[in-house]
N, C-alpha and C positions, 0 to 999 in steps of 0.2 A: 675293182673291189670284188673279194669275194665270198661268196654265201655261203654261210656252216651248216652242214646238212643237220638237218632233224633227225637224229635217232634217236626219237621220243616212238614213234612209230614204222612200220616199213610198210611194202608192198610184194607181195606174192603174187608171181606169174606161171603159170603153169598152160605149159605146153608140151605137144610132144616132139616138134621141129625146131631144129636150132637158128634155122634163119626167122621165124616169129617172133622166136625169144630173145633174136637181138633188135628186131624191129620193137617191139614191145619196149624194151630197154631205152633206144632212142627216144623214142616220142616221152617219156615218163621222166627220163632224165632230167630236164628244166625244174621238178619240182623237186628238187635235194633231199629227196626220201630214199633212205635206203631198199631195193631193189632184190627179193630173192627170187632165184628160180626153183621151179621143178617141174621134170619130166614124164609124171604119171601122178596120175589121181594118189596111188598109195605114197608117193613121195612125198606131195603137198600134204598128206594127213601127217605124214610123222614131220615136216620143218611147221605146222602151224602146232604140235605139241611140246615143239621146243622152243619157239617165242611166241610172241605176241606181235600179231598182224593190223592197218586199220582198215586192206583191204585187200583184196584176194582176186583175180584175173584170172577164167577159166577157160579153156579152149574146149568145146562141147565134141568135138570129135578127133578124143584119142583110144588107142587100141586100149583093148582089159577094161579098166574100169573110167567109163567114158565121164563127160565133163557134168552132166547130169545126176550120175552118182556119186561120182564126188562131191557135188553138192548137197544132196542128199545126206552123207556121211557128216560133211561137216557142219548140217546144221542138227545132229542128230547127237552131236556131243555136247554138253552142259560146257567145257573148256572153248568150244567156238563158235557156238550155234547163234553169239551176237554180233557176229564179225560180218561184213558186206560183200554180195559175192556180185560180180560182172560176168556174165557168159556172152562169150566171142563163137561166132558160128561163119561161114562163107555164106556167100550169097545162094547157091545153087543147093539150098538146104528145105526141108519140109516147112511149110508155114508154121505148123503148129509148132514147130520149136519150141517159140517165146512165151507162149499158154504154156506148155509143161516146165519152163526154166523156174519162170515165175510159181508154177504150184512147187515146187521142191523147195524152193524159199531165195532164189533167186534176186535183188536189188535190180537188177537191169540187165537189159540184154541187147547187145553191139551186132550189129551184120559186118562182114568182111567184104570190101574193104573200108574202113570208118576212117573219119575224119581225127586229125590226130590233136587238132583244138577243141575239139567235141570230147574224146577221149581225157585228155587232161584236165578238161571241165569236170566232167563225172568223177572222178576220183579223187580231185583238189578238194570235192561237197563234201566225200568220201575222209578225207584228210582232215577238213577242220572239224567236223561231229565227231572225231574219236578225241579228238584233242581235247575237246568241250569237256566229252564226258570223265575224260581222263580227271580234268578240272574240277569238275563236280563232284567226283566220288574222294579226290582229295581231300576238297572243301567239307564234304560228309566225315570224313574217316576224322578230322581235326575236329569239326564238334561232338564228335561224340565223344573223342578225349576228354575235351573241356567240362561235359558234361557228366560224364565217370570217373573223374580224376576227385581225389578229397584234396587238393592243395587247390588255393585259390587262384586265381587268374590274374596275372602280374606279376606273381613271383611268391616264393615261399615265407613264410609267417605263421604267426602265432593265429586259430579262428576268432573271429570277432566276438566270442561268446569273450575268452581268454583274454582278447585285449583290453575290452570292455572290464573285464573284474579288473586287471590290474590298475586300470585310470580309475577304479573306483577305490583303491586301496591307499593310492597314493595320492591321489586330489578331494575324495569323497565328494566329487561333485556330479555321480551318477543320479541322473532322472528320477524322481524319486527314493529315493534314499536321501537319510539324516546327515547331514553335515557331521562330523568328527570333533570332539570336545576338545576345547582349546587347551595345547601344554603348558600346563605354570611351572617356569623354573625355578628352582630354590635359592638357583645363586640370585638369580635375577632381580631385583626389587621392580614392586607394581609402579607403574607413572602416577605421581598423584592426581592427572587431572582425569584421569580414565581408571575407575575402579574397574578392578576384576571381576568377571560374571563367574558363578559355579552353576553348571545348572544340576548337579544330583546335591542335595543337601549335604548328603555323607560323606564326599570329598571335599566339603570346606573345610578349609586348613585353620588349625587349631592357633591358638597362641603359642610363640615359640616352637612350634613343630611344624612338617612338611601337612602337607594337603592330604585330608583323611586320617591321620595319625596322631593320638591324643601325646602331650609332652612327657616325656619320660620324666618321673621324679629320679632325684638325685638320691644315691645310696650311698651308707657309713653312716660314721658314730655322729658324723655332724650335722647329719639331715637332719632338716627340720623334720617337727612329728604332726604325721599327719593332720589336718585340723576335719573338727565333728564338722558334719552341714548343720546346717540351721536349721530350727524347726520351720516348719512350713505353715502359716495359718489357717486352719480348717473351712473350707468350703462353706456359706451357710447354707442350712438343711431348708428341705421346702417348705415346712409345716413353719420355721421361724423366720423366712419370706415372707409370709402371708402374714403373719403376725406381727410384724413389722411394719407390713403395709397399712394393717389395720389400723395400730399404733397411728401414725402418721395421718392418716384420713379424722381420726378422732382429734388429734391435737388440731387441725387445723378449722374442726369443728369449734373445738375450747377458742380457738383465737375469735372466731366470729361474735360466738354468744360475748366475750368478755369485753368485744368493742361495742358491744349495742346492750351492755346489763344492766338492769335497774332496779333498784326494791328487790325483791320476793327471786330474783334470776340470781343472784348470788350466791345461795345455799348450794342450788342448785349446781352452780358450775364448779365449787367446790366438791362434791362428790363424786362430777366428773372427773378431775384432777385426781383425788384419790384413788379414782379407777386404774387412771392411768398408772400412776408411781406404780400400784399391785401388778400390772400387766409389767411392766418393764422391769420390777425384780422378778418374778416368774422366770422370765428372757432371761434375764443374766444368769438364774440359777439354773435353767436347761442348757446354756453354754459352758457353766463353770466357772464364771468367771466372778 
């Protein structure tokens, strides 16, 4: 079976002997990353501005510009100064190496000669955190599409502000909002066990004509001619209300006296009665009639 390298990320080896750079090579090789070399500090600076590294292998003593300033350089550039460096030194080197590797911004620092499952351990740690963050600024770069983007998420469409008017145009069954007046067809005849509701007065449908529009009369020599309206009978006024009332409150006084009259009460309710006839022609001559 065999394993498809990763060239999602590589590895940069710099040294300045070519028997290191192939020992380097071996040991690294089990992890199917691809493998760059360079042979000076300025060689590593120009191949890490032409890819993207997830981790960088320094040899600390080469001629020119030794493994320290290279360091140095590459964490001094905004393009690579988050990249992980490993500094390789021999054994017969100053102590304080590893104190100065580490102040220039060094990840770790290896003595010569290391272990080569040591070494692939460091740099396999090396390998999965670029990958991670690779992940994550993916995952970043996509929400913030979704978040900037004016199309909605699922697929393109009409905004719900839009959908919403339309279901309300053609069902009128938006959340508050009035239901929509029912259509009366003209061909149509009503059911007679279900009359029809109008609810504005002024579209109730006339005799012989559609809903809201009075019937047209017929025109020519044969039309009928228009007929007069009727008089209408006059409202009675208030003053002949109350006079009326009157009226009526006395007559029912006359009733009482005439069922309990006796002797000397008859003249009497005689006059009353004449009162009355006077009051109720009055009436009728303030009506006209």
């Amino acid at each position: 079976m065999t394993t498809t390298p990763d060239t999602s990320s590589s590895i940069l080896i710099v040294d300045d002997m070519e028997e290191n750079l192939v020992a380097l090579e071996a040991v690294l090789g089990s992890l199917t990353q691809k493998v760059v070399r360079a042979r000076s500090g300025e060689e590593a600076l120009k191949a890490m501005l032409r890819e993207e590294f997830a981790v960088v292998l320094i040899d600390v003593l080469m001629p020119g510009m030794n493994g320290f300033e290279t360091a140095a350089n590459i964490k001094g550039l905004d393009q690579t100064k988050d990249v992980p460096i490993i500094l390789l030194t021999g054994a017969s080197v100053d102590p304080n190496y590893a104190y100065r590797g580490y102040t220039v911004g060094a990840a770790d620092f290896l003595i010569k000669p290391f272990d080569p499952w040591l070494l692939r351990t460091k740099v396999n740690v090396f390998l999965d955190l670029h990958r991670k963050n690779r992940q994550l600024a993916a995952q970043a770069e996509q929400l913030k599409r979704l978040l900037t983007s004016d199309e909605r998420p699922g697929g393109e469409g009409p905004p719900p502000a839009a959908t919403t008017a339309a279901t309300t145009a053609t069902t009128g069954t938006d959340t508050g909002a009035p239901p929509a007046p029912p259509v009366v067809s003209a061909s149509a005849p009503a059911s007679p066990t279900a009359p029809q509701e109008f609810p504005d007065p002024q579209h109730r449908p006339a005799p012989g004509g559609q809903a809201g529009h009075p019937p047209i009369p017929p025109e020519g020599p044969g039309a009928p001619a228009p007929s007069e309206p009727l008089p209408q009978p006059a409202p009675p006024a208030a003053g002949d209300a109350s006079r009326l009332a009157e009226i009526a409150g006395q007559l029912a006084e006359v009733e009482l006296l005439l069922r309990d009259a006796k002797g000397s009460d008859k003249e009497r309710l005689a006059d009353r009665i004449a009162e009355l006839e006077a009051s109720v022609g009055r009436l009728m001559v303030s009506r006209g009639t």
